[in-house]
C-alpha positions, 0 to 999 in steps of 0.5 A, a space after each residue: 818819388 822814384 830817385 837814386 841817391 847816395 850818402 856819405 856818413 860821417 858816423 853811423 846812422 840809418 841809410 835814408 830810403 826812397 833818396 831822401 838824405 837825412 836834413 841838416 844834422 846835429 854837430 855829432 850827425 853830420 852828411 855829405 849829400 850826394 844824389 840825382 834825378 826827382 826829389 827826397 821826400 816822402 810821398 804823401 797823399 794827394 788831398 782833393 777835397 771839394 775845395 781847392 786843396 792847397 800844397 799837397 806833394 805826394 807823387 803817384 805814378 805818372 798820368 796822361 790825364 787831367 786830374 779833377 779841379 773844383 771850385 766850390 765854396 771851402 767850409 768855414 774856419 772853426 780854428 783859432 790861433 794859440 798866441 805867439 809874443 815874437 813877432 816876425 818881420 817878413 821884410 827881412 826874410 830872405 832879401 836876395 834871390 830871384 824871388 826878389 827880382 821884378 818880371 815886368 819886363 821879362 819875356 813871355 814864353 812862346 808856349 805862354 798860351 797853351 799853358 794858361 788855357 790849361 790853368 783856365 780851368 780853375 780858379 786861383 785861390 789864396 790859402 789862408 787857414 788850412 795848408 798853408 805855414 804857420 812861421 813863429 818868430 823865436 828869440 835867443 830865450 825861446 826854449 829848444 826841442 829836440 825834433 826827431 824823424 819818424 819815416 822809415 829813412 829817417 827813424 831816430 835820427 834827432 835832426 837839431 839837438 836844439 831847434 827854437 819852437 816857441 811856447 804853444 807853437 802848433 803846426 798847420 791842421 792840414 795834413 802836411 803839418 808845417 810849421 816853420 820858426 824864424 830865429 833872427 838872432 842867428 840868422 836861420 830859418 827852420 823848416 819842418 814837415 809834418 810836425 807834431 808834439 811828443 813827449 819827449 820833444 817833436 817829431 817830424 817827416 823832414 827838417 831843414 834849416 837854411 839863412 835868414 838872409 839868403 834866397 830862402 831856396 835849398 840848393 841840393 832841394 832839401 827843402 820843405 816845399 817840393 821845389 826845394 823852397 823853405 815853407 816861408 818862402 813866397 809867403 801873402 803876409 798881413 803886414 804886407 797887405 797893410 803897407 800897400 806893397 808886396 816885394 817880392 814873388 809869391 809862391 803857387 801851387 798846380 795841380 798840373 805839374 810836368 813830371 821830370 826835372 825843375 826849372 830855376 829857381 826851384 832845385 827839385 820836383 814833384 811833377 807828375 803829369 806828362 800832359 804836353 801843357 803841364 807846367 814844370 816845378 819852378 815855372 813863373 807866371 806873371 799877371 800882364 803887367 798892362 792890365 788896369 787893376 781899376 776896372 777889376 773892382 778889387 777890394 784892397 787886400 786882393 788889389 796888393 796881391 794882383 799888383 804882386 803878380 804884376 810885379 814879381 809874378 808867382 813860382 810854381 813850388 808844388 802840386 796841389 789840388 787846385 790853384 792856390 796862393 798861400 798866406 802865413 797862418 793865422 797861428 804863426 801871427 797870434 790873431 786871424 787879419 784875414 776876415 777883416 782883409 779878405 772878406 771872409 772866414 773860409 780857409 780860403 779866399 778867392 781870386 776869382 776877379 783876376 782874368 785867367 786869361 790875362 795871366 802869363 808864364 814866362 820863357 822856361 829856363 832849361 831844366 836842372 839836375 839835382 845837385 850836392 851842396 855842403 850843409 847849412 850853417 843853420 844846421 849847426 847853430 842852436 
């Protein structure tokens, strides 16, 4: 991602490349974070598959034309989650914020028309076994591993001297490789990017730790979505389904991103479309409130999730290869609910009953620049 940057190093380390400041440091790798203009992390290669492919944020040069959407059926899930004893409470994930805040009675943006025909074009999905986030539940006992980046802006940099990570913990199969782990103990979420085992611990592309009991939104962009989300924000959760309710907004991903700046709430972008109906990184698009679920023939899994997008709408927070949803991985839940819920074994399961039509995006608020914000206490604590 083209952005200028500058860092302040309190000892001496590697300056980061391409404006990706160095995450949440150890107690003798502290930064100050100053940088403007599109986001930090790396870019990654875009994935489109012959399914939607969910979150995918690479940013390649920026393009005039549609890129491709398919709706053909994902092949069958052949993973089987390894078992986790923590169990994590998605009530209490991240109780403030506008991702709590009902859109009912917003209003619809003037553009709101020429921004759905553009999503018409796909179906919307829901990742639940591939590109999506395993999140761990971790207890003042879960042993720590040092995690240390490997790109070129971050190499040898030890990120936590002592992150959580469950035994057996495995990120996602798909090639973003997230992994996030609660630790409610301290109050802290740890999300990382691209994770995978070494000998000597875990390595990653990016970290970042922010509260428990915050917004689960990075400030400065820092996180692990492109909108500058923790992975766990916005997540489709089984026990959520269970209970009939979902309280909060859900995050999606586009492939029809504006290049340029976010919009609230997100703080950072990975746009990459100048198509006059691109939607910018942080948009909030709401099914019409007015619409009776009861004529759609919904089964109750998608039913709980069409109320949610009445309610509290969906936030735009990356670019993909499709429209998609995300559910928390079955590795991160110890057991697969989701053929039992969803009606199927697939890496995905479809929306295809919701009217494209009756979806809404609500007005866009100006756009934001990027900002410096001070560490989080995360960052601090093992």
């Amino acid at each position: 991602m083209a952005a200028t940057a500058a860092a302040v190093w309190l000892v001496a380390a590697p300056s980061p490349a391409e404006g990706r400041p160095l995450g949440p440091s150890s107690s003798t790798q502290r930064v100050v974070r100053t940088y403007v203009g599109s986001a930090a992390r790396a870019a990654k290669p875009v994935k489109t598959p012959a399914t939607p492919t969910p979150t995918s944020t690479s940013t390649p040069p920026t393009s005039t034309t549609s890129p491709p959407v398919t709706t053909t059926t994902p092949p069958t899930s052949t993973t089987t989650p390894p078992v986790t004893t923590t169990t994590v409470d998605p009530t209490k994930l991240f109780p403030t914020g506008p991702f709590r805040q009902r859109v009912d009675a917003m209003t619809v943006d003037p553009a709101s028309t020429a921004y759905i025909s553009r999503m018409n074009t796909g179906n919307l999905v829901i990742s639940l076994r591939q590109w999506t986030v395993p999140v761990y539940g971790a207890t003042s006992s879960t042993p720590l591993s040092k995690v240390t980046l490997t790109e070129t802006w971050g190499s040898g940099i030890t990120l936590f001297d002592g992150l959580p990570m469950p035994a057996g913990a495995q990120p996602d199969p798909a090639g973003d490789g997230h992994l996030t782990v609660v630790k409610e103990s301290n109050d802290c979420v740890y999300d990382v990017y691209r994770a995978r085992q070494t000998t000597t611990g875990w390595a990653a592309n990016w970290a970042n730790a922010t509260p428990m009991s915050g917004s689960g939104i990075y400030p400065d962009g820092g996180g692990t979505r492109a909108a500058g989300f923790s992975a766990a924000l916005g997540l489709i959760w089984p026990q959520e389904i269970e209970s009939g309710s979902i309280d909060h907004a859900l995050v999606f991903a586009y492939p029809y991103t504006k290049s340029g700046l976010p919009v609230p709430p997100a703080t950072r972008s990975d746009g990459r479309t100048d198509l006059p109906d691109a939607l910018p990184i942080g948009a909030r698009v709401r099914l019409d409130p007015t619409l009776d679920l009861s004529t759609l023939r919904l089964n109750r899994a998608e039913e709980v999730v069409a109320k949610a997008l009445q309610q509290y709408g969906m936030v735009l927070g990356d670019t993909s290869g499709g429209t998609t949803l995300y559910a928390a991985h079955p590795y991160g839940l110890g057991y697969d609910p989701y053929a039992a819920m969803f009606g199927t074994t697939s890496d995905w399961a479809s929306l295809a009953k919701l009217p494209k039509s009756r979806f809404q995006v609500l007005t866009l608020p100006p756009t934001v620049a990027k900002k410096t914000a001070p560490q989080s206490v995360c960052s601090a604590l093992r």
